[in-house]
C-alpha positions in Angstrom: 0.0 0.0 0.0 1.3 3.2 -1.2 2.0 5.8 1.6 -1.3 8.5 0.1 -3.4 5.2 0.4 -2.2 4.4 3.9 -2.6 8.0 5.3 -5.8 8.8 2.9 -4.0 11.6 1.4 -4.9 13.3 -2.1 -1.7 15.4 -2.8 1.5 13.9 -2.0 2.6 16.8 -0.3 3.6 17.2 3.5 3.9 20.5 5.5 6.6 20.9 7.7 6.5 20.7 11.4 8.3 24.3 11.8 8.4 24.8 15.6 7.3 28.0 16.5 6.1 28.8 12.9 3.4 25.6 12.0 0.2 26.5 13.7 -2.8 24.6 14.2 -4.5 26.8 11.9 -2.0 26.0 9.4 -1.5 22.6 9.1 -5.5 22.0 9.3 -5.7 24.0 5.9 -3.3 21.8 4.3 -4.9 18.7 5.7 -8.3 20.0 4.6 -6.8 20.7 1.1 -5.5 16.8 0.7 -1.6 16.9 2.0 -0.7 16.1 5.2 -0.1 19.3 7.8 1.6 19.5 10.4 2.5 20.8 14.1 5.7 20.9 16.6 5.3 20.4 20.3 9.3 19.8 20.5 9.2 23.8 21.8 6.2 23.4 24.3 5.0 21.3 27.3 3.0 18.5 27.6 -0.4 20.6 28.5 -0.3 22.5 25.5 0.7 20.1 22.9 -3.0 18.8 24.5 -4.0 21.8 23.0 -2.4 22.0 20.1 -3.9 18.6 19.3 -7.2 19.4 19.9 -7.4 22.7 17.6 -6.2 20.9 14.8 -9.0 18.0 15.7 -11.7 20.4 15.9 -10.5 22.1 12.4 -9.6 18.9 10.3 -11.1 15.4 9.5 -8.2 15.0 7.5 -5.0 13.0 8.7 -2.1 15.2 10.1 1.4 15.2 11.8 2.6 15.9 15.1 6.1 16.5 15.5 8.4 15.4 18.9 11.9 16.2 19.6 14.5 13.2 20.8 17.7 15.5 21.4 20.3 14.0 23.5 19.6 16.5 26.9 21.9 18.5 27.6 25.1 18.5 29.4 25.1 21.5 31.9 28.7 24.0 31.9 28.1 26.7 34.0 31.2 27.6 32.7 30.8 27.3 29.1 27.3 29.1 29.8 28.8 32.2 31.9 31.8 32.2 28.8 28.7 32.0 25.5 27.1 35.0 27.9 30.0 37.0 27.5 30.3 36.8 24.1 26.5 38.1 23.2 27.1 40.9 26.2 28.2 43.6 23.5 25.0 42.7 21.4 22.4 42.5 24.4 24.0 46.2 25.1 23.6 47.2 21.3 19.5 46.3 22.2 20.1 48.3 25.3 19.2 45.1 27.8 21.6 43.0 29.8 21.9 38.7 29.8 20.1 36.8 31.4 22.0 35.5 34.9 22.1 31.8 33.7 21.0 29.8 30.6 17.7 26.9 31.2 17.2 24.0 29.0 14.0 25.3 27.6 12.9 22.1 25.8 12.4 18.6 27.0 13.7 16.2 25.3 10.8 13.0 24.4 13.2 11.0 25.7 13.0 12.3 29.3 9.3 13.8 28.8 6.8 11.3 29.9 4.1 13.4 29.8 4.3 13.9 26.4 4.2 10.6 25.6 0.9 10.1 27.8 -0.6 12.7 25.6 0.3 11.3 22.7 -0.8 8.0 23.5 -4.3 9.5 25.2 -5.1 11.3 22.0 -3.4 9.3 18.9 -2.8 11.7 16.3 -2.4 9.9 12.4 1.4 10.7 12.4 4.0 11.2 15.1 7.5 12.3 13.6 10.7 12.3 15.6 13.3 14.7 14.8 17.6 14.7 15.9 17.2 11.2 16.9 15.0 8.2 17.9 13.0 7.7 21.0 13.6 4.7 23.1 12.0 1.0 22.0 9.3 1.4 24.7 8.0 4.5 23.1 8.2 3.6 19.8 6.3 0.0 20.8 3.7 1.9 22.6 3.3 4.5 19.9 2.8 1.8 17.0 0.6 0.0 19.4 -1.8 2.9 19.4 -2.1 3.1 15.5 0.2 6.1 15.4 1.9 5.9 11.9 5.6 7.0 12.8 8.0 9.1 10.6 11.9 9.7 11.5 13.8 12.6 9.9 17.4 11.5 8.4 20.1 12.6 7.1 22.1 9.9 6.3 22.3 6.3 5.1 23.1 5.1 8.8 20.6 7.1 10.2 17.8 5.5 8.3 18.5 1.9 8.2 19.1 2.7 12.5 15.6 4.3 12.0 14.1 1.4 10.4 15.4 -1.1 13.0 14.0 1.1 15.3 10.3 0.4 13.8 9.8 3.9 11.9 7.3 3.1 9.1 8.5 6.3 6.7 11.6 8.0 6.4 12.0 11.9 5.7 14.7 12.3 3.6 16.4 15.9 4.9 18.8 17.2 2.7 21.2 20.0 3.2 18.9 22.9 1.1 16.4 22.0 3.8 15.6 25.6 6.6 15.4 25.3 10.2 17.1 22.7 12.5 19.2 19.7 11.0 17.6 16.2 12.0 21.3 15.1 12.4 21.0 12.5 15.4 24.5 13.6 16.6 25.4 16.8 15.9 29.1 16.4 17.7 29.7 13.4 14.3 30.1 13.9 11.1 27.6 15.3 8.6 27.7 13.8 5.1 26.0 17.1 4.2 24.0 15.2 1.4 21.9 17.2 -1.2 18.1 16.4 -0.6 18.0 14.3 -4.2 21.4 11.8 -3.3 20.2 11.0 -0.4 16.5 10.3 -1.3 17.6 7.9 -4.2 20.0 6.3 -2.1 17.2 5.5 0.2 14.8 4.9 -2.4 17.5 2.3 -3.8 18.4 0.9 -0.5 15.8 0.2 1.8 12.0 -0.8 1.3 10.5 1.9 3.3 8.8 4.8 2.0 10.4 8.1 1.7 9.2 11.4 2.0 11.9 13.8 0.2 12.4 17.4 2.6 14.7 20.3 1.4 14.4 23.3 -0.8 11.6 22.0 -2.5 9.3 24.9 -3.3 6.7 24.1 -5.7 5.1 21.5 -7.6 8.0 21.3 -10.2 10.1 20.6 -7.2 7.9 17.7 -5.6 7.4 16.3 -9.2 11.5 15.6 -9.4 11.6 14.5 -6.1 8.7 11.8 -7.3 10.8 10.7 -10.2 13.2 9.7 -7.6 11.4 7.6 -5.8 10.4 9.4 -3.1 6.4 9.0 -2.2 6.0 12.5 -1.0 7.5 16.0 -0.7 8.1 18.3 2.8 7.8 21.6 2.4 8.6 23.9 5.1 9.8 27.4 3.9 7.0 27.2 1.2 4.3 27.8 4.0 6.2 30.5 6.3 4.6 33.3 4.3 1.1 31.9 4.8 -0.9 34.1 6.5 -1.8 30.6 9.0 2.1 30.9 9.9 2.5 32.6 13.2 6.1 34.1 11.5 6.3 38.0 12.5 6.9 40.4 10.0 10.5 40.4 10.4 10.6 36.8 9.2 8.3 37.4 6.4 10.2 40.7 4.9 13.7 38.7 5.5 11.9 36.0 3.2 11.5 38.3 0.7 14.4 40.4 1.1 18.2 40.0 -0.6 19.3 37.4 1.8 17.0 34.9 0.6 19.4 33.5 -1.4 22.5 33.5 0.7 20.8 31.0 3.6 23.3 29.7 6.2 23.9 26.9 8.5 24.8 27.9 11.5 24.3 26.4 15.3 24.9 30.0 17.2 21.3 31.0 17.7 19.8 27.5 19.4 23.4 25.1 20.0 22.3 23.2 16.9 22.9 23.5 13.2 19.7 25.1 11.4 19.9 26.7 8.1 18.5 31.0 8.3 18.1 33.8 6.5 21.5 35.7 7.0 21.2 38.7 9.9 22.8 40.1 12.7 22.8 37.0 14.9 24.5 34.4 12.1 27.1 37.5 11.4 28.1 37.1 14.8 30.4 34.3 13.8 32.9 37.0 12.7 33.3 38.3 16.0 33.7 36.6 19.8 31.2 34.6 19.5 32.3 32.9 16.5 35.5 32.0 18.8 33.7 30.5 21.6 32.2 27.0 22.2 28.5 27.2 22.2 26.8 25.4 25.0 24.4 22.2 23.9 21.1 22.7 22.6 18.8 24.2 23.9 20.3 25.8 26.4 22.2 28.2 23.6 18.4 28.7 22.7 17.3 30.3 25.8 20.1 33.2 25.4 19.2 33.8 21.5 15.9 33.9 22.4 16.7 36.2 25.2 18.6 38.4 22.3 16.2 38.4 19.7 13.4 39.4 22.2 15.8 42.5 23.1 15.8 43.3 19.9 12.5 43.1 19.0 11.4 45.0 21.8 13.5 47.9 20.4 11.9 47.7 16.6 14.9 45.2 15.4 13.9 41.6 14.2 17.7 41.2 13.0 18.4 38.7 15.7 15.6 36.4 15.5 15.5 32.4 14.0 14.7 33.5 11.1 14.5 29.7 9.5 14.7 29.2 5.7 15.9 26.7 3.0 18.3 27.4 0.2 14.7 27.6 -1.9 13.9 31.0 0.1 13.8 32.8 -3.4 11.0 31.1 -4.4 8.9 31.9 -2.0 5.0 33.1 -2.4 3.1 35.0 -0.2 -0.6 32.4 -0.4 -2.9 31.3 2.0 -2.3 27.3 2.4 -5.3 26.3 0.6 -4.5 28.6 -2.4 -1.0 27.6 -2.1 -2.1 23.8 -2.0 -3.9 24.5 -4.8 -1.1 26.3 -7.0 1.3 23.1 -5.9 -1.2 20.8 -7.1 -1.5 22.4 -10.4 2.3 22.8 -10.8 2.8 19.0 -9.9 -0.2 18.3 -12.5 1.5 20.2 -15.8 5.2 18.8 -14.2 3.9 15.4 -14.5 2.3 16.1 -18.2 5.6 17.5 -19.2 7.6 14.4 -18.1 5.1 12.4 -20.0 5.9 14.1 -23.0 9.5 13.6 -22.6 9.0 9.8 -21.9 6.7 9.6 -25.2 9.6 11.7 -27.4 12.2 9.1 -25.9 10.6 6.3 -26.8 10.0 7.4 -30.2 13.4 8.6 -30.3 14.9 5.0 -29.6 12.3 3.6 -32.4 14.3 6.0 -35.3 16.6 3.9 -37.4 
């Protein structure tokens, strides 16, 4: 059974679960428009992903995705905390505010969150997806046990066949375009850094389990190539942030559409992770102190960029926020989900006439003496 057939989707196109940009709202408008939306609780507690849940319940039949986080938690270094402080001091004084005395962990990890879990397994959403790692066996037992179709982000060969032992029924296949956080499950390792279409044929050609290509892939041209490779769906994440369902401020929005669209960079000084953003004044602060010091883990980096960015903002400046984007920025459009649904649908209809026209003129090609 194909993955559409198993989920009951019409489009084979997936919305990404962009923390702190995916809203209910949002990923009920793509569900309701036949792709498969989605929500993060990674970035909240258990009581609200309740929430969360429940809006996109009460605004959807269709199927949709929610989105967990299994980081390694963090090691604590007060030192290494009081030291990353000290670099940001000069930009917290730019924005006219001061640090904050320590650094938290701001986000629980599934794999110390048992709460989350128990809502998870009181109200069984279609899809749970992991992202930056695996949960343990238990969870992933009890979570299958429930119904719950389960979806791994990878980056790597090693970190889907690990996935697959694991039970995951679908891999996403993240390449290195893709915006936001990197699904690498060890950030500390190396990164193959593979382009969104190597890795999602070498999966395709590697293992029998489906794959959902994710990473700069913009519009229906883009989830038509990634089909040809084998891939059963697309993700689409920086395609949606200028939806008007997004909650990204205005700051996000006019960097989307701004010069730096299509200069994105990978950098882990904002949260203590790599994530691909729009170039501003917090991803130029690699040329300066910061860029000399060692970050502390994620998320405890998170809670001083955070810290910085409100600052900022408070002050009229959005130049320090996560502003999150793939390398496909440039193609962004400014839609509401069901009219951008639409549009993709269209594009992927006239990409996949256009390849049948190729396939026809090859085949008479071959039959010329």
């Amino acid at each position: 059974m194909s993955l559409l057939d198993r989920l009951g989707l019409a489009a084979p196109i997936v919305q990404a679960p962009m923390a702190g940009t995916s809203t209910p709202r949002l990923a009920a408008a793509v569900s309701n428009a036949g792709g498969l939306g989605s929500i993060s609780v990674g970035a909240v507690r258990a009581d609200r992903a309740r929430e969360m849940i429940g809006e996109v319940r009460r605004a959807t039949s269709g199927p949709f995705n929610v989105n967990v986080f299994c980081h390694r938690p963090a090691r604590h270094d007060p030192a290494r905390n009081a030291a990353w402080l000290a670099a940001l001091a000069p930009e917290f004084a730019r924005c006219e505010a001061t640090p904050p005395p320590q650094l938290a962990e701001i986000y629980t990890s599934l794999l110390a969150d048992a709460d989350m879990v128990d809502v998870l397994l009181d109200t069984p959403p279609p899809v749970v997806s992991f992202h930056f790692g695996l949960p343990s066996p238990e969870v992933i037992d009890r979570l299958k046990a429930a119904g719950i179709v389960l979806f791994a982000t990878v980056t790597s060969l090693a970190e889907a066949e690990a996935a697959i032992v694991a039970g995951v029924d679908v891999l996403v296949a993240q390449g290195w375009e893709a915006g936001g956080h990197r699904g690498i499950f060890d950030p500390t390792g190396p990164d193959p850094q593979l382009g969104v279409a190597a890795l999602t044929r070498m999966l395709v050609r590697r293992l029998d389990a489906p794959v959902i290509a994710a990473g700069g892939i913009m519009d229906g041209a883009g989830v038509a190539a990634m089909l040809a490779l084998g891939a059963q769906a697309a993700q689409l994440g920086t395609a949606f942030i200028a939806c008007p369902e997004s909650s990204a401020d205005a700051f996000h929005r006019a960097a989307l559409f701004g010069p730096g669209a299509s200069a994105t960079e990978m950098t882990a000084l904002i949260s203590g992770r790599p994530a691909r953003c729009l170039p501003n004044r917090f991803t130029a602060l690699k040329a300066g102190a910061a860029g000399r010091t060692p970050i502390p883990d994620y998320p405890v980096a998170y809670d001083a960029g955070k810290a910085l960015a409100s600052a900022a903002r408070a002050r009229g400046d959005g130049g320090y926020g996560a502003q999150w984007a793939g390398q496909g920025a440039p193609l962004a459009r400014a839609l509401p989900a069901a009219d951008l649904m639409a549009t993709l649908v269209r594009e992927l209809a006239e990409a996949g006439k256009v390849r049948r026209v190729a396939e026809r003129d090859e085949r008479w090609i071959a039959s010329t003496p």
